[in-house]
SEROTOR-956835 format. One record per residue: residue number from 1; residue in three letters; x, y negated, z negated of N, C-alpha, C in turn. Coordinates in steps of 0.05 Angstrom, whole numbers. Atoms other than C-alpha are relative to their C-alpha. Example, Ala and Ser with C-alpha at 12.3 -4.5 7.8 and 13.67 -1.06 7.14 Angstrom:
BEGIN
@resi=1 | resn=Ala | nx=18 | ny=24 | nz=0 | cax=246 | cay=90 | caz=-156 | cx=18 | cy=-24 | cz=0 .
@resi=2 | resn=Ser | nx=-16 | ny=24 | nz=1 | cax=273 | cay=21 | caz=-143 | cx=-15 | cy=-22 | cz=-14 .
//
This chain:
BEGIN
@resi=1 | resn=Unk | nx=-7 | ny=-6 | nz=-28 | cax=3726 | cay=-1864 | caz=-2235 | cx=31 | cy=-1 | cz=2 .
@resi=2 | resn=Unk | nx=-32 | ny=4 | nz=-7 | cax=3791 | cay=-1846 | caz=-2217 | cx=7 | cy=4 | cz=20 .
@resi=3 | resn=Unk | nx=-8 | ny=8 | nz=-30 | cax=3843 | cay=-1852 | caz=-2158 | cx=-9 | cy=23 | cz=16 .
@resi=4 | resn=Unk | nx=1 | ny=-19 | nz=-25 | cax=3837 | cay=-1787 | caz=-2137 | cx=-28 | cy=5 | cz=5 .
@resi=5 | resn=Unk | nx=28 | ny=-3 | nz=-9 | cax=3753 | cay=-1791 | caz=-2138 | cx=-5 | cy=-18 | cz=22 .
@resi=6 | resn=Unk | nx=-2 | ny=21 | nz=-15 | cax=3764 | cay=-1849 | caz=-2101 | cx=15 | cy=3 | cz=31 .
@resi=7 | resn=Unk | nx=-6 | ny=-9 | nz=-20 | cax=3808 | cay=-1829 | caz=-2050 | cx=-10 | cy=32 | cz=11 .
@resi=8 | resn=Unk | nx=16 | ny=-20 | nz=-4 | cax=3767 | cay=-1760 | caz=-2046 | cx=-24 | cy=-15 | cz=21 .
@resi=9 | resn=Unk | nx=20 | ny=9 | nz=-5 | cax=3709 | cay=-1804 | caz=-2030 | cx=2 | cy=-17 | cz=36 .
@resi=10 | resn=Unk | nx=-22 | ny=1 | nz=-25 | cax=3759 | cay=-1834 | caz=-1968 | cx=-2 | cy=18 | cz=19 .
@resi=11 | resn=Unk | nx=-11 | ny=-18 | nz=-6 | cax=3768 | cay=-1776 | caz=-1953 | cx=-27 | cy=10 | cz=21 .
@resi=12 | resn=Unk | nx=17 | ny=-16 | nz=-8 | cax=3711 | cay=-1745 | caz=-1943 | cx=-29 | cy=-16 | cz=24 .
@resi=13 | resn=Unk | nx=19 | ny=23 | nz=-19 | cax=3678 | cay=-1814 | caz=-1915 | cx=6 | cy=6 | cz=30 .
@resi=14 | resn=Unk | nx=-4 | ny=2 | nz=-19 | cax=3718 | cay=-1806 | caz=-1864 | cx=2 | cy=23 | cz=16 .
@resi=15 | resn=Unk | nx=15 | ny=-23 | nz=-5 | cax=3709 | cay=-1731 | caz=-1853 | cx=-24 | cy=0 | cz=19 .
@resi=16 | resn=Unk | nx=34 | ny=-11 | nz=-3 | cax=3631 | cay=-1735 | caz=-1850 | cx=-3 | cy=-26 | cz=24 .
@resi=17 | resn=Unk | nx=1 | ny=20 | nz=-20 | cax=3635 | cay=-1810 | caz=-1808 | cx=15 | cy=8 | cz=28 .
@resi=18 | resn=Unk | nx=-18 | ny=-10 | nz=-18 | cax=3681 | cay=-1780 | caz=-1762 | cx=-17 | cy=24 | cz=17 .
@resi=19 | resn=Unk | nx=20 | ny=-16 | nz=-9 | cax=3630 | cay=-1725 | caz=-1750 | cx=-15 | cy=0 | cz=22 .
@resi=20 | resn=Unk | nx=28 | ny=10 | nz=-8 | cax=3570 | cay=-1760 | caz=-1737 | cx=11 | cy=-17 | cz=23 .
@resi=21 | resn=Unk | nx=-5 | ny=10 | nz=-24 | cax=3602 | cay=-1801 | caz=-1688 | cx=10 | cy=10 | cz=15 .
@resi=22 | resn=Unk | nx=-6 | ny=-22 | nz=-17 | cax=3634 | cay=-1747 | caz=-1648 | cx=-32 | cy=8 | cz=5 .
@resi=23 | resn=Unk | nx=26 | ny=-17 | nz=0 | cax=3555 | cay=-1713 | caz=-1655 | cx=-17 | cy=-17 | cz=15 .
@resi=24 | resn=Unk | nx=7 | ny=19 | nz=-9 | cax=3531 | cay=-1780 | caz=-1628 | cx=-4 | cy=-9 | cz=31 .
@resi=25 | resn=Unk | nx=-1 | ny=9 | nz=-30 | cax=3518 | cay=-1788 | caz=-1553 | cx=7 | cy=-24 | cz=7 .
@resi=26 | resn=Unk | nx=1 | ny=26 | nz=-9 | cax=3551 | cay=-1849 | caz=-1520 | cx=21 | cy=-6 | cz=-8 .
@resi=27 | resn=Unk | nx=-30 | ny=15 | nz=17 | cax=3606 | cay=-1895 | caz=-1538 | cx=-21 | cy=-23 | cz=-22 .
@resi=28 | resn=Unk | nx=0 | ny=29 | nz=16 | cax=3595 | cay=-1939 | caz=-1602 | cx=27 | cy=-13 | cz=-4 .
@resi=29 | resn=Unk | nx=-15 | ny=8 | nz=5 | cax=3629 | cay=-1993 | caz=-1609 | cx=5 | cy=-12 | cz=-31 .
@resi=30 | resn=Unk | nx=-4 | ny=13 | nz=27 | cax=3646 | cay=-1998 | caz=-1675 | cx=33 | cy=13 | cz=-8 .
@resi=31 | resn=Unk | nx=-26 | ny=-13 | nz=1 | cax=3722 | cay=-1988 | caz=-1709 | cx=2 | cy=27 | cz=-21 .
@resi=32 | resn=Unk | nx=3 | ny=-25 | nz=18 | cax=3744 | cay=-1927 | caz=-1750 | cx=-2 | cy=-5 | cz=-33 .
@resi=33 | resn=Unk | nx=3 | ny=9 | nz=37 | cax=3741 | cay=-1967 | caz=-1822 | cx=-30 | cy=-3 | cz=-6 .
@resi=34 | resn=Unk | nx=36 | ny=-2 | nz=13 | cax=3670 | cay=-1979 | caz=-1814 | cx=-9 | cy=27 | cz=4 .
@resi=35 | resn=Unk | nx=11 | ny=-33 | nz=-9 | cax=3657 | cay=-1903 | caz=-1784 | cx=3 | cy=8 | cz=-29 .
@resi=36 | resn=Unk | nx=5 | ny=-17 | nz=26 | cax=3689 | cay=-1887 | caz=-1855 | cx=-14 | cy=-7 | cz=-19 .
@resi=37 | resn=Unk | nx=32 | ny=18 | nz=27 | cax=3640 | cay=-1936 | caz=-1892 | cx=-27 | cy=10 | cz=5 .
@resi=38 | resn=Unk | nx=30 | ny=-14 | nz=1 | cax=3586 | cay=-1910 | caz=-1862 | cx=5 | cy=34 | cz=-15 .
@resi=39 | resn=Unk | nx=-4 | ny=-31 | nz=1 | cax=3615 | cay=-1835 | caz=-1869 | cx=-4 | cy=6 | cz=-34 .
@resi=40 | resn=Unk | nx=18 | ny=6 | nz=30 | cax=3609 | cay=-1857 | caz=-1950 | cx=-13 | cy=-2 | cz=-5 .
@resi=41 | resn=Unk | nx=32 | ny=8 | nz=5 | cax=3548 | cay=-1879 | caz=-1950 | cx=-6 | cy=25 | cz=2 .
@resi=42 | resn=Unk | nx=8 | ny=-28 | nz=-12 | cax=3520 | cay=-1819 | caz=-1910 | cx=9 | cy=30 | cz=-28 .
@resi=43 | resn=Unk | nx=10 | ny=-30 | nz=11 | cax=3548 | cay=-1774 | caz=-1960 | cx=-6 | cy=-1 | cz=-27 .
@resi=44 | resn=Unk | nx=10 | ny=11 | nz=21 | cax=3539 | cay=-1813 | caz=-2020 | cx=-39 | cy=15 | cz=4 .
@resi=45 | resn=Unk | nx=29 | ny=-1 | nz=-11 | cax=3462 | cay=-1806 | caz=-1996 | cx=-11 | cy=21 | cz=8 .
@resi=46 | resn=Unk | nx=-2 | ny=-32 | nz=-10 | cax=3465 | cay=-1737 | caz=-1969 | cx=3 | cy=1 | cz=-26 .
@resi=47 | resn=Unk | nx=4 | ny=-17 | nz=28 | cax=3485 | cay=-1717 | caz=-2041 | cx=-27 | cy=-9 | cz=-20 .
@resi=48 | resn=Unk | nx=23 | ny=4 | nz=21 | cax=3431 | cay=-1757 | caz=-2078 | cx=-27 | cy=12 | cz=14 .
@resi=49 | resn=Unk | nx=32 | ny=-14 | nz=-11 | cax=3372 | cay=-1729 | caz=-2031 | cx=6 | cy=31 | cz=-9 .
@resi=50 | resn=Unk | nx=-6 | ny=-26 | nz=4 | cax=3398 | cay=-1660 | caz=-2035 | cx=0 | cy=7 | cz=-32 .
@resi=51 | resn=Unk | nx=-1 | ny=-1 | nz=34 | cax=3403 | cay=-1668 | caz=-2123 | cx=-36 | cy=-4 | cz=1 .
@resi=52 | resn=Unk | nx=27 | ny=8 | nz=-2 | cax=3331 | cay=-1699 | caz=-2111 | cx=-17 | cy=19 | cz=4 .
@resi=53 | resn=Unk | nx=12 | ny=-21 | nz=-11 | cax=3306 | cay=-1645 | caz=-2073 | cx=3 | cy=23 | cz=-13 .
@resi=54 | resn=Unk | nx=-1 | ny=-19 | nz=15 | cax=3329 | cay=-1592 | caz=-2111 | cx=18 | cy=18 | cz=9 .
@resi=55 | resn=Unk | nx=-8 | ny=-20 | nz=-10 | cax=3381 | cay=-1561 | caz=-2069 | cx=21 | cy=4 | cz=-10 .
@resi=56 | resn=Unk | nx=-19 | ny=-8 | nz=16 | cax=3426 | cay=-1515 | caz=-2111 | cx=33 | cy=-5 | cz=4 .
@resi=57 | resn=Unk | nx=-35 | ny=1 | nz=-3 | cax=3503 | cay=-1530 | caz=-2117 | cx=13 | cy=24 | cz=3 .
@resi=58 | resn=Unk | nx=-16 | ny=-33 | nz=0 | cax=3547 | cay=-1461 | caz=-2096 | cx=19 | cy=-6 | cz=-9 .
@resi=59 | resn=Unk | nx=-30 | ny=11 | nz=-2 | cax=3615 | cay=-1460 | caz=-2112 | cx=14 | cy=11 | cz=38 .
@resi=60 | resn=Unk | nx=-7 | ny=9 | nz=-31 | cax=3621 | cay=-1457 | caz=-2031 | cx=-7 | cy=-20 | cz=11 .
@resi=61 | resn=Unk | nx=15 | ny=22 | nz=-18 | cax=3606 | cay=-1503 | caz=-1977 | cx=-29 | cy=-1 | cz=-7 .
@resi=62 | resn=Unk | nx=13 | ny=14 | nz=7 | cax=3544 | cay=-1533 | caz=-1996 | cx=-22 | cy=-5 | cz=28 .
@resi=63 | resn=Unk | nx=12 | ny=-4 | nz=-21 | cax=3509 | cay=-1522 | caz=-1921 | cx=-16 | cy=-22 | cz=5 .
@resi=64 | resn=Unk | nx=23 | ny=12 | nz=1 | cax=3445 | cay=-1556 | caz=-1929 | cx=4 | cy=-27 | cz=-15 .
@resi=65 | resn=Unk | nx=-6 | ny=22 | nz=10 | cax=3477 | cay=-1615 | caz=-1968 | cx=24 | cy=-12 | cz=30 .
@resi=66 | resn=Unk | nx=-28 | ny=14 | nz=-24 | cax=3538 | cay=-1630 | caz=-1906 | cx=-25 | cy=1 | cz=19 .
@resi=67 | resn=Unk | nx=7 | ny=1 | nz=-20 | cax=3485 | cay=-1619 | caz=-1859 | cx=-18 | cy=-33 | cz=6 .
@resi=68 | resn=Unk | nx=19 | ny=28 | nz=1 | cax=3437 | cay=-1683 | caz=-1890 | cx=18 | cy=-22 | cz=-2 .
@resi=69 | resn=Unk | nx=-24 | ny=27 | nz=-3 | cax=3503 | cay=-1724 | caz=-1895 | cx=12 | cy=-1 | cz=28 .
@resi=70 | resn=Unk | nx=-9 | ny=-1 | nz=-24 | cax=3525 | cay=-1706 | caz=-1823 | cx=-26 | cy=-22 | cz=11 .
@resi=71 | resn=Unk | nx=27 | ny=7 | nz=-6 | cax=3453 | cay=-1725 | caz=-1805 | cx=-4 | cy=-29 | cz=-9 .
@resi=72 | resn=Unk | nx=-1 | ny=25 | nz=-1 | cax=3453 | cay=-1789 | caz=-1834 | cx=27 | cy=-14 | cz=9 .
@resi=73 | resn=Unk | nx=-22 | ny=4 | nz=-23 | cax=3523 | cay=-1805 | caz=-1805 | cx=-12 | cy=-10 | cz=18 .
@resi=74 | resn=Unk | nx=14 | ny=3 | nz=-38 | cax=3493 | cay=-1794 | caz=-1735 | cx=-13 | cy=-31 | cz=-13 .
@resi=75 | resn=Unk | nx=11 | ny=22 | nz=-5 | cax=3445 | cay=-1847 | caz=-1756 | cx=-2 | cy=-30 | cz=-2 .
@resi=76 | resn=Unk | nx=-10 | ny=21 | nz=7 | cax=3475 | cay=-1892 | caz=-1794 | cx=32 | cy=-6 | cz=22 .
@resi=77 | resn=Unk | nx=-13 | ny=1 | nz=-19 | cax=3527 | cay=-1897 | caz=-1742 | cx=-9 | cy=-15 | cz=28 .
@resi=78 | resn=Unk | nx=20 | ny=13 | nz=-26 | cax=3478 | cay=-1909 | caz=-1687 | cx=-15 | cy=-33 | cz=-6 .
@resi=79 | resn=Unk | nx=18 | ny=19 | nz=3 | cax=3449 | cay=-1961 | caz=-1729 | cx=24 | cy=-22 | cz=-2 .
@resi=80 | resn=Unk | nx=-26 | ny=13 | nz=-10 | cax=3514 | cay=-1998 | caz=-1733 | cx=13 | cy=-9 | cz=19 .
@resi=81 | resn=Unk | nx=-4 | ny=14 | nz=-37 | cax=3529 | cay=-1997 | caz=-1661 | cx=-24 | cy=-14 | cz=10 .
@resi=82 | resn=Unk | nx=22 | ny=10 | nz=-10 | cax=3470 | cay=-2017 | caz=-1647 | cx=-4 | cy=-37 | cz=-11 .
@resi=83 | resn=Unk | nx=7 | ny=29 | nz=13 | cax=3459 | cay=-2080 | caz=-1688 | cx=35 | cy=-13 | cz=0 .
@resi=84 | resn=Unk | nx=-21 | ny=17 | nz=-14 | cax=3532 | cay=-2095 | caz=-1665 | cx=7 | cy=1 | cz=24 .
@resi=85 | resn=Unk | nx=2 | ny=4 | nz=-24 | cax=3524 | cay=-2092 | caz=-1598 | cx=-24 | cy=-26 | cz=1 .
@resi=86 | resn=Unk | nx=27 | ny=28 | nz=4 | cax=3458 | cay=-2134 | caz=-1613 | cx=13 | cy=-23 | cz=-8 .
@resi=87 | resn=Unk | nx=-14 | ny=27 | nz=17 | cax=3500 | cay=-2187 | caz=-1651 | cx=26 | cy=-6 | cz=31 .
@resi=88 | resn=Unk | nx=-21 | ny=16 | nz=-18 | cax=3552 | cay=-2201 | caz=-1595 | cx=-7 | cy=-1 | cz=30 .
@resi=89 | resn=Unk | nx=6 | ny=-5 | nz=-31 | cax=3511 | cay=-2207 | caz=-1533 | cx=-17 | cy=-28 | cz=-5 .
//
C-alpha cells in the first residue's frame, strides 16, 4: 500500500461520503471526518459487492459500481446520525 493509494482512498472517501450526505434528506449531525470514514467504507464495499457480483470493470466511470457506493453512503451515513443522535439524548 502506498501514499498515494492511501490518499486516493481519502480522496475518494470523501468524494462518495460527501455524496451520500448531500443525497440524504435532513440534517445529520455528524462531522466531515467521519462523513469521509463512512465515504471509505461505502466504497471499499461498493467495490467488493460489485467484484462479487460480477460487474465488469471499463476503463470509464464504472456506473453501476459509484452508484452501490453512493447508495451505501446514503445509508451508512443515516446510520451514523442516527445512533449519534441516539447516544446523546
Amino acid at each position: 500500500m502506498t501514499i498515494e493509494s492511501i490518499l486516493g482512498a481519502i480522496v475518494i472517501g470523501a468524494v462518495i461520503g460527501a455524496i451520500g450526505r448531500l443525497l440524504l434528506p435532513g440534517r445529520q449531525a455528524i462531522g466531515w471526518i467521519l462523513t469521509i470514514v463512512v465515504g471509505i467504507v461505502a466504497a471499499l464495499l461498493g467495490t467488493l459487492i460489485a467484484q462479487v457480483l460480477g460487474v465488469e470493470t471499463t476503463p470509464g466511470i464504472d456506473w453501476i459500481e459509484l452508484v452501490m457506493q453512493v447508495v451505501l453512503a446514503i445509508v451508512g451515513v443515516g446510520l451514523v446520525a442516527g445512533l449519534r443522535r441516539g447516544s446523546s439524548v
